[in-house]
C-alpha positions as CSV (number, residue, x, y, z in Angstrom):
1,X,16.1,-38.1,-25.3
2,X,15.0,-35.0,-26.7
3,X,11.9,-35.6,-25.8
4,X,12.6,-36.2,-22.1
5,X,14.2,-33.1,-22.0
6,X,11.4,-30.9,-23.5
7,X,9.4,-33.3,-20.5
8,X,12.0,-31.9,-17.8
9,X,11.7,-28.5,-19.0
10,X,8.2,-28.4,-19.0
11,X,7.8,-30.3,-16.0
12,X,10.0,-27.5,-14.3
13,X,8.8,-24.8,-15.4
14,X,5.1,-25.9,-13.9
15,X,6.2,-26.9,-10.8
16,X,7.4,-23.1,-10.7
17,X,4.8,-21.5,-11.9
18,X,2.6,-23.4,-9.0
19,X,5.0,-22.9,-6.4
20,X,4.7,-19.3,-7.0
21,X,0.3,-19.6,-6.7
22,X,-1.2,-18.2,-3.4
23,X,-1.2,-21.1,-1.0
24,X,-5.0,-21.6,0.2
25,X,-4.1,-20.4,3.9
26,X,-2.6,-17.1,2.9
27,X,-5.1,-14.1,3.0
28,X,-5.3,-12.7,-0.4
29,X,-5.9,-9.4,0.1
30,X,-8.1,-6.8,0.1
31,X,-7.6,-2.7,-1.9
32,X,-8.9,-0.2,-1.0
33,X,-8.7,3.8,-1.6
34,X,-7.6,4.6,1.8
35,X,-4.1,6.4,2.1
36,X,-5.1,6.9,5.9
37,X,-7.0,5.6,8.3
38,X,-8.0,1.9,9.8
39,X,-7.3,-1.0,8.3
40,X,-8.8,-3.8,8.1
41,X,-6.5,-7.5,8.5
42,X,-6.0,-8.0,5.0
43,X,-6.5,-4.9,3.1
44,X,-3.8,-2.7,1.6
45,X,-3.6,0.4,-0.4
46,X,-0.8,1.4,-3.4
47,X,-0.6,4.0,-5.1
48,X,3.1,4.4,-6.9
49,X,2.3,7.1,-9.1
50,X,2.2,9.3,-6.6
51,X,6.0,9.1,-6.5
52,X,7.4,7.1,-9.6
53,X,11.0,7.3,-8.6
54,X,13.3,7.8,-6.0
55,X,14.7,5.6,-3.3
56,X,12.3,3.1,-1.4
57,X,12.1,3.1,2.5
58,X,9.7,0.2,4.3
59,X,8.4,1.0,7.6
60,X,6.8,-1.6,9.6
61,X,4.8,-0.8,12.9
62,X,4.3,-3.3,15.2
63,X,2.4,-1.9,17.6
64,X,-0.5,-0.9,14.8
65,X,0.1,-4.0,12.8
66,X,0.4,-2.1,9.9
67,X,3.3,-1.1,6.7
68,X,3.9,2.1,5.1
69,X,5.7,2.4,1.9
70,X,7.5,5.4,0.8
71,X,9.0,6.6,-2.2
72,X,11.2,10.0,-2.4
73,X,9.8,10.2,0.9
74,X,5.9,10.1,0.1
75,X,4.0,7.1,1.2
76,X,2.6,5.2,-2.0
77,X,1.4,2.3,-0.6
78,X,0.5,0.3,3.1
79,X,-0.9,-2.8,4.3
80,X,-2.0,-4.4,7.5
81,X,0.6,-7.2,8.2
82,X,0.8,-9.7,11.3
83,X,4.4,-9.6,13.0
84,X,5.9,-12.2,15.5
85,X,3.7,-13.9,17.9
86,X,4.8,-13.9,22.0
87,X,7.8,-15.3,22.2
88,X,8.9,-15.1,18.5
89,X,8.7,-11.2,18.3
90,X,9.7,-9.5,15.0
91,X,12.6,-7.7,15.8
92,X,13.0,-3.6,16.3
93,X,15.6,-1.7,14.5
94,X,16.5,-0.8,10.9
95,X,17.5,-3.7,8.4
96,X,18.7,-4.1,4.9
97,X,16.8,-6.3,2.2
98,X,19.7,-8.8,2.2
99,X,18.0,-11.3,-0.6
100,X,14.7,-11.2,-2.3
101,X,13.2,-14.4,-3.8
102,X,10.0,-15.3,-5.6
103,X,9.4,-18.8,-4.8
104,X,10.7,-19.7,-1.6
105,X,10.4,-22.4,1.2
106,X,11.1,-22.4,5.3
107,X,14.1,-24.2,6.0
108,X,13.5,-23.8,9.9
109,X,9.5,-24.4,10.0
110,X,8.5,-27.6,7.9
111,X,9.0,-26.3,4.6
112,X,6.3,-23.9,5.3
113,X,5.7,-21.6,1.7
114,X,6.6,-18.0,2.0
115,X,6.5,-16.3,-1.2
116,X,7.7,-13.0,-3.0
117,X,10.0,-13.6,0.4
118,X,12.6,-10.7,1.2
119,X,15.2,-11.4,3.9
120,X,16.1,-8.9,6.4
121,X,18.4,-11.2,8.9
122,X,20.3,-14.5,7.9
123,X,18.8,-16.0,11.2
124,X,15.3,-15.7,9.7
125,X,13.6,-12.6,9.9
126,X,11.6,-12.3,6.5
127,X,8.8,-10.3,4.6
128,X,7.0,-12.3,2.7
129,X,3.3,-13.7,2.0
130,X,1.2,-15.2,4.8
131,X,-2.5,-15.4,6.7
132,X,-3.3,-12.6,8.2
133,X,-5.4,-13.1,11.1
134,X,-5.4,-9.5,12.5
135,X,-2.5,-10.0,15.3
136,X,1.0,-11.0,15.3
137,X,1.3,-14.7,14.5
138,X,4.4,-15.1,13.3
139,X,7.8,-16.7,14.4
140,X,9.1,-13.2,13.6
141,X,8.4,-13.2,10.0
142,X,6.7,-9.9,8.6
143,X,3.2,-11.1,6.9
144,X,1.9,-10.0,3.8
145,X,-1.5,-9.6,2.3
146,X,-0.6,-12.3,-1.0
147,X,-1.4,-9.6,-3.3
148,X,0.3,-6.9,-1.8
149,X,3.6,-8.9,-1.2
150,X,3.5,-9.2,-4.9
151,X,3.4,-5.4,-5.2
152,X,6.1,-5.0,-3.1
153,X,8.2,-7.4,-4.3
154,X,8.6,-5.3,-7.7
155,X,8.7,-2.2,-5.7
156,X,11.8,-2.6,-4.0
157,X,15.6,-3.6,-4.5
158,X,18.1,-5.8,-2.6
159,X,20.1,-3.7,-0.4
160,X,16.7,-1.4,0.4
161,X,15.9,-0.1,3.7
162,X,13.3,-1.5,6.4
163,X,12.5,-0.3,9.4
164,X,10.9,-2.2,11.8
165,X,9.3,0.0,14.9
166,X,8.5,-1.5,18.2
167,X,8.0,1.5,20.0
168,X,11.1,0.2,22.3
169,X,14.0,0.3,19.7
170,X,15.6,3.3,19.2
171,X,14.9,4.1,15.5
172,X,16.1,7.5,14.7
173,X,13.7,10.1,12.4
174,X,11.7,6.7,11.5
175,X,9.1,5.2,14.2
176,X,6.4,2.8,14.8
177,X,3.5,5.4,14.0
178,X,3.9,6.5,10.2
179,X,2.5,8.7,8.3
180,X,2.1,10.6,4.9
181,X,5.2,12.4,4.7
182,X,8.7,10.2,6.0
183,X,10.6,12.6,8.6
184,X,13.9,13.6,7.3
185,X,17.3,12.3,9.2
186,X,17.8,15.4,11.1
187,X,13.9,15.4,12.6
188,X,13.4,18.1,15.4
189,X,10.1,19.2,16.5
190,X,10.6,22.9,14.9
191,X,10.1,21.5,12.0
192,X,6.3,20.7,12.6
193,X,5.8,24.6,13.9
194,X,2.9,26.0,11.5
195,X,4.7,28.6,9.4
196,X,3.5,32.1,9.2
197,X,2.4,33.9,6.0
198,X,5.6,34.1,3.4
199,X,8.1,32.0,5.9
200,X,9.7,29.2,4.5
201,X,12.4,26.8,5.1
202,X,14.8,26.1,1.7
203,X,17.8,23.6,2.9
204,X,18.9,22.0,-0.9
205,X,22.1,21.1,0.8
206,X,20.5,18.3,2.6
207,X,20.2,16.0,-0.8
208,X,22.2,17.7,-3.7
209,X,20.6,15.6,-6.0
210,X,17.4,13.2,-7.1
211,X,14.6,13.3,-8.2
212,X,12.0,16.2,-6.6
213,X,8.5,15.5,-5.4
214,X,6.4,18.3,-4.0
215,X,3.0,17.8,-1.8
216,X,0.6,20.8,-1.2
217,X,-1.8,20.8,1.4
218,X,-4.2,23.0,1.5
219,X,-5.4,21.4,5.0
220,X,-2.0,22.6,6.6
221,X,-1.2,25.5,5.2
222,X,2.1,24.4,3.3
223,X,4.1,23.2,0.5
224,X,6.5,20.2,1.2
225,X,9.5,19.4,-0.9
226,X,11.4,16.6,-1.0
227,X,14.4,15.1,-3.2
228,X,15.8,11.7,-3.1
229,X,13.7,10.8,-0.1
230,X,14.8,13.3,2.2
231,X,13.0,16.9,3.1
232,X,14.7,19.9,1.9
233,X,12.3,22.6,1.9
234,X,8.7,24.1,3.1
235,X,7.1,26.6,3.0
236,X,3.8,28.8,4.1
237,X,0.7,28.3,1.5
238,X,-1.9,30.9,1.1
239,X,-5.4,29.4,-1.0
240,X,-7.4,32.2,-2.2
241,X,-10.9,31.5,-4.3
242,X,-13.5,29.0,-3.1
243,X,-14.4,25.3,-2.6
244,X,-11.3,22.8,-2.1
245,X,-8.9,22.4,-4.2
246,X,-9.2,18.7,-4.8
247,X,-6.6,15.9,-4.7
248,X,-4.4,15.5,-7.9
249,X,-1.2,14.8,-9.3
250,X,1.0,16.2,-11.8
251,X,4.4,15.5,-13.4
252,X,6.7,18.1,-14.8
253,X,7.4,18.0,-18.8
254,X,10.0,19.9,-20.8
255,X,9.7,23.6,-22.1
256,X,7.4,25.9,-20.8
257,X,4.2,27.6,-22.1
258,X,5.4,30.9,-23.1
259,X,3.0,33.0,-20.7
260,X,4.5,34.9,-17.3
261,X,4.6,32.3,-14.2
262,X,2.1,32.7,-12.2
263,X,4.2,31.5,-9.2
264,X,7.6,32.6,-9.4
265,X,7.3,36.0,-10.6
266,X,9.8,37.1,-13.6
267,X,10.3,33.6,-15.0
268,X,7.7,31.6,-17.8
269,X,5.2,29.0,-16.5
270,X,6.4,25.4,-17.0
271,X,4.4,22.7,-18.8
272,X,2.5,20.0,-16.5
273,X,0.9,16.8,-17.1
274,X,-2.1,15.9,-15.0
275,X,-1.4,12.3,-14.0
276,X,-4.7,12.1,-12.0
277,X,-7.7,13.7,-10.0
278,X,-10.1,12.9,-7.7
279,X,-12.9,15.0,-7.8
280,X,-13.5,17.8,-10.5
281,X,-10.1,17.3,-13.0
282,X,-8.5,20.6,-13.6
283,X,-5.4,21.8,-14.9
284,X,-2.4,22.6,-13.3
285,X,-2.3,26.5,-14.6
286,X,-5.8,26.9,-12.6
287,X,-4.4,25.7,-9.5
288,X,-1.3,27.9,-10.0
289,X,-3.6,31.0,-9.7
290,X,-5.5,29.9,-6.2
291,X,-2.3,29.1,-4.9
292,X,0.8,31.6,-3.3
293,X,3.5,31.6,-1.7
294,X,6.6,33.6,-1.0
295,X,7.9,34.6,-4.2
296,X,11.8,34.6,-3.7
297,X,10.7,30.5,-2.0
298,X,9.1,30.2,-5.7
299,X,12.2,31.3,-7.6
300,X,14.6,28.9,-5.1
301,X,11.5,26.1,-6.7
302,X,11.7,27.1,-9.8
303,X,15.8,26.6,-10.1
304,X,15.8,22.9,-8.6
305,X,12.9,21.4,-10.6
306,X,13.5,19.3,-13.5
307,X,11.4,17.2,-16.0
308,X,10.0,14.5,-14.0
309,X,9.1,16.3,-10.8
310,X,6.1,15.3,-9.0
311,X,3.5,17.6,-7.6
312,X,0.7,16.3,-5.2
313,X,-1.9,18.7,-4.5
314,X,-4.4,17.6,-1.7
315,X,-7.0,18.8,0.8
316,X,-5.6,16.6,3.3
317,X,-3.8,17.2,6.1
318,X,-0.2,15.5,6.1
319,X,1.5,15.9,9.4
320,X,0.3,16.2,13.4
321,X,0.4,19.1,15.8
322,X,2.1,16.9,18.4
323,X,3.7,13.6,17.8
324,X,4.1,11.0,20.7
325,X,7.6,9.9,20.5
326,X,9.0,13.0,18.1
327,X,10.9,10.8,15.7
328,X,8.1,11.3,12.7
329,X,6.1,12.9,10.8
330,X,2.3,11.2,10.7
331,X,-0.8,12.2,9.2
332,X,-3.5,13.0,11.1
């Protein structure tokens, strides 16, 4: 008897661990470094330490075929996807992950495999693993790259937020054409007008608390700041010196350095980790002295940040001059 058990058990626990292989007819997956720009129908990009905490929001585009995953409000990862084919369109709107399951099987179409599934309606709607052909093909599922539904899966929470953009359904501050930076709940077009020298825009009020992740782009001009996944500040960017400033990304630590901020005047510079570079590495003290901004803006920074902020410093731009359906912000 014991014996039979140890069978059933192990038995089980194969059958599971197949269940949960890439069936032959989903596409795999392709990486690649890419945060912007075409895609091809099964490659993906994900990069999490960009942002390593903070709330996760999934926007999914129909009409570009494409997700964009952000965290705190910066994208760290998208994929190419294939939505619902004519007459089985993926529904618009903005959905909760209702129920997320690694090994799971259609109930409605033949006992077709969908894993790392996560539900967004009870009447079928689902992200999950699938083939990829480079259109919608669906019955109104949202299809994966295998690999990158994997990614995801670990990524996100039940009860987190997708958005599904048709370009038809209203979807307030989040749209069918995503970018770099998500658009905060209170979007209006002034908030893409190119700040002059020392103007900024400090709004804490708009999420009290969370963690903080800051992008600086020396392509437009300006520091962004966001906490818990929503924008609360920005402000004009002046880069002195030459060459770019490369991308890289640094986390916050505790104590400081003991030497005079070179940022917010008064106060002692703050100790940084470089978590990566592309290009030529450098430290975050040498960027600190190409880099300035209104000081009183630096002091407001200074009292909000905590251990565990994220900076992002790039040479990339992160938002558009005009956006179609002004609902977003997108890179260019």
């Amino acid at each position: 008897m014991k014996f039979l058990t140890i069978l059933a058990v192990s038995i089980g626990l194969l059958t599971a661990s197949q269940a949960m292989e890439r069936p032959s007819f989903h596409t795999k997956g392709t990486p690649t470094g890419k945060p912007t720009g075409t895609l091809k129908p099964g490659e993906y990009w994900w990069n999490p330490q960009l942002s390593p905490s903070g709330p996760v929001v999934v926007l999914v585009s129909i009409p570009q075929q494409t997700m964009h995953v952000y965290r705190n409000g910066i994208l760290i990862g998208r994929s190419t996807v294939s939505t619902g084919s004519k007459g089985h369109g993926t529904p618009g709107g903005v959905f909760s992950i209702l129920e997320k399951k690694q090994t799971h099987r259609s109930k409605k179409y033949d006992n077709a495999p969908m894993p790392y599934m996560q539900r967004l309606t009870w009447s079928g709607i689902a992200m999950h693993s699938g083939a990829l052909p480079g259109y919608p093909a669906s019955h109104g599922c949202v299809r994966l790259p295998y690999d990158f539904s994997q990614l995801l899966f670990k990524a996100t929470a039940k009860g987190g937020t997708v958005v599904v953009g048709d370009g038809k359904t209203p979807t307030p501050h989040l749209a069918s054409n995503p970018g770099l930076l998500l658009a905060p709940k209170d979007f209006s077009p002034e908030m893409l007008r190119r700040l002059a020298k020392d103007e900024y825009d400090w709004r804490p009020e708009r999420s009290p608390e969370g963690p903080i992740t800051i992008v600086v782009s020396s392509a437009d001009d300006a520091l962004y700041v966001y906490r818990n996944g929503n924008a609360i500040g920005r402000g004009a960017v002046q880069v002195s010196g030459r060459g770019s400033l490369g991308n890289h990304v640094f986390t916050l630590l505790e104590g400081s350095t003991g030497k005079p901020s070179q940022l917010a005047p008064g106060r002692e510079a703050r100790r940084w980790m470089r978590v990566t570079s592309q290009g030529r590495p450098v430290e975050a003290e040498q960027l600190a002295s190409r880099i300035h901004f209104n000081p009183e803006f630096a002091q407001k920074l200074a009292d909000e940040i905590k251990p565990g902020t994220t900076v992002i410093v790039t040479d990339q731009p992160v938002v558009r001059n005009s956006i179609p359906d002004s609902t977003y912000f997108a890179a260019k």
